[in-house]
KOLDREN-351353 format. One line per 4 residues: their letters; for each residue x negated, y, z of N, C-alpha, C. Coordinates in steps of 0.02 Angstrom, whole numbers, padded with zeros to 5 digits. Layout:
! KOLDREN-351353
A) X,Y,Z,X,Y,Z,X,Y,Z  ...;
! end
This chain:
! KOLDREN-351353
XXXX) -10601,-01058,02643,-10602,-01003,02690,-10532,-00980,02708  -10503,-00998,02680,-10425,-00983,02679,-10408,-01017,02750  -10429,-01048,02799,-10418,-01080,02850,-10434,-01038,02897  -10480,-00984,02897,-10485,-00944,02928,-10488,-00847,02904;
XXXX) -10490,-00856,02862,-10486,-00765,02827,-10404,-00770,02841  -10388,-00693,02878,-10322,-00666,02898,-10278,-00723,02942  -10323,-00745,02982,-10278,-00787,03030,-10329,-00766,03111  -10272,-00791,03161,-10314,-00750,03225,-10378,-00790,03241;
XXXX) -10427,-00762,03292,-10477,-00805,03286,-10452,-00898,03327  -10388,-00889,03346,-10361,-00945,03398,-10368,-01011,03344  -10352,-00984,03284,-10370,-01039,03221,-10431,-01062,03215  -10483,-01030,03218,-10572,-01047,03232,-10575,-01109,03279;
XXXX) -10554,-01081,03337,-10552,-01122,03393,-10556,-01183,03402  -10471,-01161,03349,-10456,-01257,03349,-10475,-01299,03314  -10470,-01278,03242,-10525,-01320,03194,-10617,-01338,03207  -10635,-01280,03249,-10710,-01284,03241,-10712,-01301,03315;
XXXX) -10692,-01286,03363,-10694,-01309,03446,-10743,-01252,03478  -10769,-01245,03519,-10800,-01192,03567,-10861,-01161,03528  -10866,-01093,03499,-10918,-01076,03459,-10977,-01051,03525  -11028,-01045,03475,-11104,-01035,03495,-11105,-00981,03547;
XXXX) -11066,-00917,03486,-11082,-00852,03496,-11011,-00832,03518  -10975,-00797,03554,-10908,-00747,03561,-10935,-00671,03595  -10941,-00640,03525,-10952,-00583,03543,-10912,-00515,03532  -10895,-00469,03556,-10861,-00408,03565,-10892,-00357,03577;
XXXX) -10876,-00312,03529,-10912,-00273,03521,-10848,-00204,03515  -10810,-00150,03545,-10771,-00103,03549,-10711,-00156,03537  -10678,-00149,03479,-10593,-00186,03448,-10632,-00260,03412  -10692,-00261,03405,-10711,-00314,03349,-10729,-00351,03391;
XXXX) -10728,-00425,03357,-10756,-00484,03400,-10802,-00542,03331  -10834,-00547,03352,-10872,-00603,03312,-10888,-00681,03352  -10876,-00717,03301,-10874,-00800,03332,-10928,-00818,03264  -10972,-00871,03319,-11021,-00897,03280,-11020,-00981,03299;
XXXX) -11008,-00991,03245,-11012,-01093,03258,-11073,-01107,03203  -11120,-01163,03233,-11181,-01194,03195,-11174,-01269,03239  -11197,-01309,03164,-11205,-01390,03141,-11217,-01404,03094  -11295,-01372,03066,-11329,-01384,02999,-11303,-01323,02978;
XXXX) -11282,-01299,02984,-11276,-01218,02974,-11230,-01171,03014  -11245,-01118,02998,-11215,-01060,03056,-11165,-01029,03022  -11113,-01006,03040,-11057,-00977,03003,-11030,-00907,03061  -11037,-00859,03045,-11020,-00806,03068,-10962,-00760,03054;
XXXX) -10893,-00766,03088,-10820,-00745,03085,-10809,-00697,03111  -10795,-00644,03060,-10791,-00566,03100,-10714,-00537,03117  -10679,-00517,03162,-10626,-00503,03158,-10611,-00447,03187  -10552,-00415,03167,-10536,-00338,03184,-10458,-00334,03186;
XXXX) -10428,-00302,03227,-10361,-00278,03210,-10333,-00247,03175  -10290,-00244,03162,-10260,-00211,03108,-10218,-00148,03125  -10189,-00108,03095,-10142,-00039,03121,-10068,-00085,03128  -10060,-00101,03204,-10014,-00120,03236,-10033,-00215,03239;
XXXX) -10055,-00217,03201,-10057,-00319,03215,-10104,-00340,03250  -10095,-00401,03261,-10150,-00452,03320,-10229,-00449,03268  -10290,-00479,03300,-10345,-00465,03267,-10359,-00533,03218  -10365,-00520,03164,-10392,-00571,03122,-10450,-00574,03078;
XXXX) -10466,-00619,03066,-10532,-00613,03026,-10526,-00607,02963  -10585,-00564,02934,-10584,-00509,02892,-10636,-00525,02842  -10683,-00546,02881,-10742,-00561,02854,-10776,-00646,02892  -10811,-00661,02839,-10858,-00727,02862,-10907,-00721,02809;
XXXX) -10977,-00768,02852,-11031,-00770,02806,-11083,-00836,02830  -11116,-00843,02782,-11149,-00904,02845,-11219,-00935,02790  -11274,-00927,02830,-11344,-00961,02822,-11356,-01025,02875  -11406,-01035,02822,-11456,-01096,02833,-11480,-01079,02924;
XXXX) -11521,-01125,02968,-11549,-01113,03006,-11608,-01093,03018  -11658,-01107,02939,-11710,-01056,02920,-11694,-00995,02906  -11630,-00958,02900,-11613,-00902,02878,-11588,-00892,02807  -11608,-00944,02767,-11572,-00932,02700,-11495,-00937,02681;
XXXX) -11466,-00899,02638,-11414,-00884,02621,-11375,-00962,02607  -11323,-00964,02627,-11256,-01022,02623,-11211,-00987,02593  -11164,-01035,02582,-11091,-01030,02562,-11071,-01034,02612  -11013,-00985,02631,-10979,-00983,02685,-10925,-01036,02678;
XXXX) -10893,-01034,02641,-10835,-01123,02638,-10882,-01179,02631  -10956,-01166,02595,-10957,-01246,02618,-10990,-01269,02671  -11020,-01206,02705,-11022,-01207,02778,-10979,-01235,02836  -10926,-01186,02830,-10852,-01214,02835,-10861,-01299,02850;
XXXX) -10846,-01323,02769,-10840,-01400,02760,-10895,-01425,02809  -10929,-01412,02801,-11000,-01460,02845,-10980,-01447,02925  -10968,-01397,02953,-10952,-01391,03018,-10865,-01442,03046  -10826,-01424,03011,-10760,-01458,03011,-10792,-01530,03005;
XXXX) -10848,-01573,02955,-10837,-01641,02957,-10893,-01660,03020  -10943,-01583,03039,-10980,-01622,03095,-10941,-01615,03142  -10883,-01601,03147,-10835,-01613,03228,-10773,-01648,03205  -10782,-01693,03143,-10721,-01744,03159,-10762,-01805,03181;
XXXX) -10710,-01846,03227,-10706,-01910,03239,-10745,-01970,03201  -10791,-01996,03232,-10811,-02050,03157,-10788,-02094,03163  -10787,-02122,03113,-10733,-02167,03083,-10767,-02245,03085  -10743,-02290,03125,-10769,-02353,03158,-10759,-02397,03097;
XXXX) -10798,-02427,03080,-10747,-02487,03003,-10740,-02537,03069  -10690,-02578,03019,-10652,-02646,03087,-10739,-02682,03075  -10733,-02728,03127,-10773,-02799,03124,-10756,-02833,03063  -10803,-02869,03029,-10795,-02923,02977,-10744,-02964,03001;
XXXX) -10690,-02985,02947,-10658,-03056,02973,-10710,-03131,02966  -10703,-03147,03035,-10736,-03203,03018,-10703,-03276,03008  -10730,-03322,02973,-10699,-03373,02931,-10696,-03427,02978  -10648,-03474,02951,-10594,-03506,02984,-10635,-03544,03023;
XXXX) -10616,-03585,03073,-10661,-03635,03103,-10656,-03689,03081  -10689,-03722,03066,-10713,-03804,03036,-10695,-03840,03080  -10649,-03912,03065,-10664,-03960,03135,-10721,-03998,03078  -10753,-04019,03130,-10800,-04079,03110,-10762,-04141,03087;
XXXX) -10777,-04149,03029,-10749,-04224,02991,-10753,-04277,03045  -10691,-04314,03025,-10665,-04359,03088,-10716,-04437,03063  -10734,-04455,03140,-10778,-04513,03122,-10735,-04571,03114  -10768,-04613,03056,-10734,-04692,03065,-10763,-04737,03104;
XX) -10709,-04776,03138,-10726,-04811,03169,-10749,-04874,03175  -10820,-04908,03191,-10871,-04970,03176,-10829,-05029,03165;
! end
């Protein structure tokens, strides 16, 4: 959680990409990203600083209670890149044994 507790929400952004929810509510804003689970990032300003998040929490999509970091983890690996393995190397070419001649 350390990737996002006390950093601006511009950090969300980039690690997690365009959330669900961007909501504002007076000085507070909440960002909601879901991919097998929902993670909810609350942020507020501070007396004189830019707004950062303060709070996070995050359930299941039945509603049951998650871990907010390993929420986290699951959302960060459902938006990386997947990972292609190469093609098999394939084995050498054979000439066909040379014929003798009659």
């Amino acid at each position: 959680m350390e990737q996002l507790l006390g950093r601006p929400p511009e950090a969300a952004l980039e690690l997690l990409g365009t959330p669900r929810l961007d909501k504002r509510e007076g000085q507070a804003r909440q960002l909601q990203f879901a991919n097998g689970c929902i993670l909810d990032v609350w942020y507020y300003p501070g007396a004189g600083t830019p707004m950062v998040a303060t709070h996070a929490d995050a359930r299941l999509p039945d509603g049951r209670d998650f871990a907010a970091g390993d929420c986290l983890q699951m959302l960060i690996r459902a938006r990386a890149p997947a990972v292609t393995p190469p093609p098999p190397a394939q084995p050498p070419a054979r000439k066909p044994p040379a014929r003798k001649k009659p």
